[in-house]
Phi, psi and omega in degrees: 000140165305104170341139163295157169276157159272143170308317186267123151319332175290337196255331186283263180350302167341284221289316181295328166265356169258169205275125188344152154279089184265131180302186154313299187237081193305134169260112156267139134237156190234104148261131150271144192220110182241187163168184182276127167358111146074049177270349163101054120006270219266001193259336186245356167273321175313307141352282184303331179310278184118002171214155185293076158240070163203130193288139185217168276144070196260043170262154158311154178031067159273302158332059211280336179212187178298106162214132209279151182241126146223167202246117166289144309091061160069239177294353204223134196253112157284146152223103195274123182275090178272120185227178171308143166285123200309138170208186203267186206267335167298284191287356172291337203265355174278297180288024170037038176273169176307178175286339205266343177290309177333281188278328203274344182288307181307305164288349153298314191280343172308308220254351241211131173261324192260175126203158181243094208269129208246130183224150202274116181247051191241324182283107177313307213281285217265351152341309209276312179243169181289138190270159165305348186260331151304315187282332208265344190261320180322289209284306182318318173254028191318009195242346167263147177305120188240152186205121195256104198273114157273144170242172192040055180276349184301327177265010166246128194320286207266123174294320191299335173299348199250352169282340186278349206237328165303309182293357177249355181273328193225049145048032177086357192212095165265124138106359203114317194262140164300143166266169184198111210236124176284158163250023193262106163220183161205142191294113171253076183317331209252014161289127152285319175244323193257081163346123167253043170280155169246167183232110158269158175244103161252156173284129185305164164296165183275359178301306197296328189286325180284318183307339176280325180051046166231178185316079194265109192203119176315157189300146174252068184067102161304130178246023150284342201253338183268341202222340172250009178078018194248187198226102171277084138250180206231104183263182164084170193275303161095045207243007177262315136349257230303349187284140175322153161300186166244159162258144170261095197246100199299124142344297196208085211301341173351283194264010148339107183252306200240193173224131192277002189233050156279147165282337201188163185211145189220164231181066194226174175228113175283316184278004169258343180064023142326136153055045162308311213289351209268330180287277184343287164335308171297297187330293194301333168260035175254354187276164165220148215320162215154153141285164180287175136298298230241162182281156198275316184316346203261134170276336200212154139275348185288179182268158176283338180284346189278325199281333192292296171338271166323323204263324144326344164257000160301300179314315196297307197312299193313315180289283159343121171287167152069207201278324199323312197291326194290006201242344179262138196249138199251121205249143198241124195252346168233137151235083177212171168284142157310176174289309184269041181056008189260129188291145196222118168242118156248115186272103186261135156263132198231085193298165183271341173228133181328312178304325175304298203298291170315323190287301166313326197265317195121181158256147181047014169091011196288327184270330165304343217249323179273005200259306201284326202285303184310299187285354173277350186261314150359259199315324198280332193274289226286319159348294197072054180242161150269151195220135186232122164234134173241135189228125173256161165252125160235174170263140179309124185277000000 
């Protein structure tokens, strides 16, 4: 089971600064996990956790900033880089976000042996291709190891869409290898993750292997074969394999939809923990010998008033209509221990306008009331504490 966060700032701050319990033969990995606003990010580092400390939402840009989650495993340490979702200098400045939405998905990849790029294939408008901002960080780091997870697949009928949404997602080619999608297949609607299509993997020609500049290396287990119910194989000799990678510096990121050098395709619904455990797994062998960063006890780098915070403008997000939730601001006036050992928090929030302030409170106080209750039961999971969250409203002086 995961450790609770502490309750105490002070405590947190220890753990974090003292130097790790490292096993004999210590293991690491650094992920990054980028993708477009509210593709379920912070819903699938939650997962990987085993416990809710990153705030989800189903408004954009509930993730305001870089924050790390980790996970222990017997030698081997995951450190998952849960970051904002990307976006442009317009919508940062609509949704009156930091500076820090901007630049932290990039300075995360900096730090990141992996990274995990995640697309909502639930979403009609944005499936089909990769966003520019995504594709603009691929090419920048063409030398880390990529890996592409649909998510909520669980909400697509025809299974068959999601074989259309690979070969386009990763331009025919994972790992090095043509993709090849048979047509002798039969729909089986009522799999939520496991497609029964099949996918082969053959070796490009060699013209297509150079024009690619990716990684040409046999598959280590598929995770078409492993996590989506599909049929991975392999022709060719595989005297191709053994070559260094190459970098890939696309021509015209323009005209670009996918990207050709993923290594693996995972296939999960994060908010249900479909097939996670199987995505969890690959991770833990992919690290490699390394010191820990982190003390084992530790879950997050956030602080516990940063974890209270997110997870109260989560709620705020959730209730509020529109733009209304991005404007308020959370001053936190009690932090302390109870009588019985149960953390007792009060918050005052602070809108810009009286109309606001009536929207946030309710009729008869019912949306505050139900915004403490949600986030006070969190908040008790991530704690293991008992938690009295009292949330008040006023207008900004």
């Amino acid at each position: 089971h995961p450790p609770p966060v502490a309750t105490s700032k002070e405590e947190q701050k220890r753990l974090l600064q003292n130097q790790p319990d490292q096993p004999r033969n210590p293991k690491v990995l650094r992920i990054a996990i980028i993708g477009a606003p509210n593709a379920g990010k912070s819903t699938l580092s939650n997962q990987l956790l085993g416990r809710k400390v990153f705030p989800v939402s189903k408004k954009v840009h509930t993730t305001r900033c870089k924050a790390r989650g980790v996970i222990t495993c017997e030698e081997t340490q995951l450190i998952i880089l849960d970051t904002p979702g990307l976006t442009n200098h317009f919508k940062a400045q609509r949704h009156k976000l930091e500076e820090a939405m901007l630049t932290d998905p990039w300075d995360s990849m900096k730090h990141a042996d992996l990274v995990l790029v995640l697309v909502d294939v639930s979403d009609h408008w944005t499936r089909n291709c990769l966003s520019k901002e995504v594709l603009k960080i691929l090419s920048q780091f063409p030398q880390i190891p990529s890996v592409l997870v649909l998510n909520k697949v669980d909400r697509v009928k025809n299974k068959f869409i999601l074989l259309q949404l690979v070969n386009e997602l990763t331009e025919g080619i994972v790992n090095g290898k043509k993709l090849e999608v048979r047509s002798d297949f039969k729909d089986n609607s009522r799999s939520s993750a496991k497609p029964s299509k099949e996918v082969t993997w053959a070796s490009p020609p060699e013209n297509r292997a150079s024009e690619s500049h990716c990684l040409q290396k046999a598959p280590e287990g598929s995770s078409l074969d492993n996590s989506s119910g599909m049929r991975a194989s392999e022709s060719g000799s595989g005297t191709e394999a053994a070559q260094e990678p190459k970098q890939y510096v696309p021509a015209d990121i323009k005209s670009m939809r996918g990207w050709p050098c993923f290594q693996e395709i995972f296939m999960l619904a994060a908010v249900h923990g479909e097939e996670v455990d199987v995505l969890k797994r690959y991770l833990l062998m992919q690290a490699k010998p390394g010191p820990w960063e982190f003390h084992s006890r530790v879950l997050t780098s956030q602080s516990p008033q940063e974890i209270c915070d997110n997870i109260i403008r989560a709620k705020i997000l959730e209730y509020l209509p529109l733009e209304v939730p991005y404007g308020v601001v959370q001053v936190t006036e009690v932090w302390e221990e109870g009588p019985s050992g149960e953390l007792l928090i009060m918050q005052n929030l602070l809108v810009p306008r009286k109309s606001h302030m009536m929207m946030l409170i309710g009729r008869e106080g019912n949306v505050i009331r139900k915004i403490a209750q949600e986030a006070g039961q969190d908040l008790m999971n991530i704690f293991l504490c008992d938690v009295r969250l009292k949330l008040k409203v006023d207008v900004k002086t």
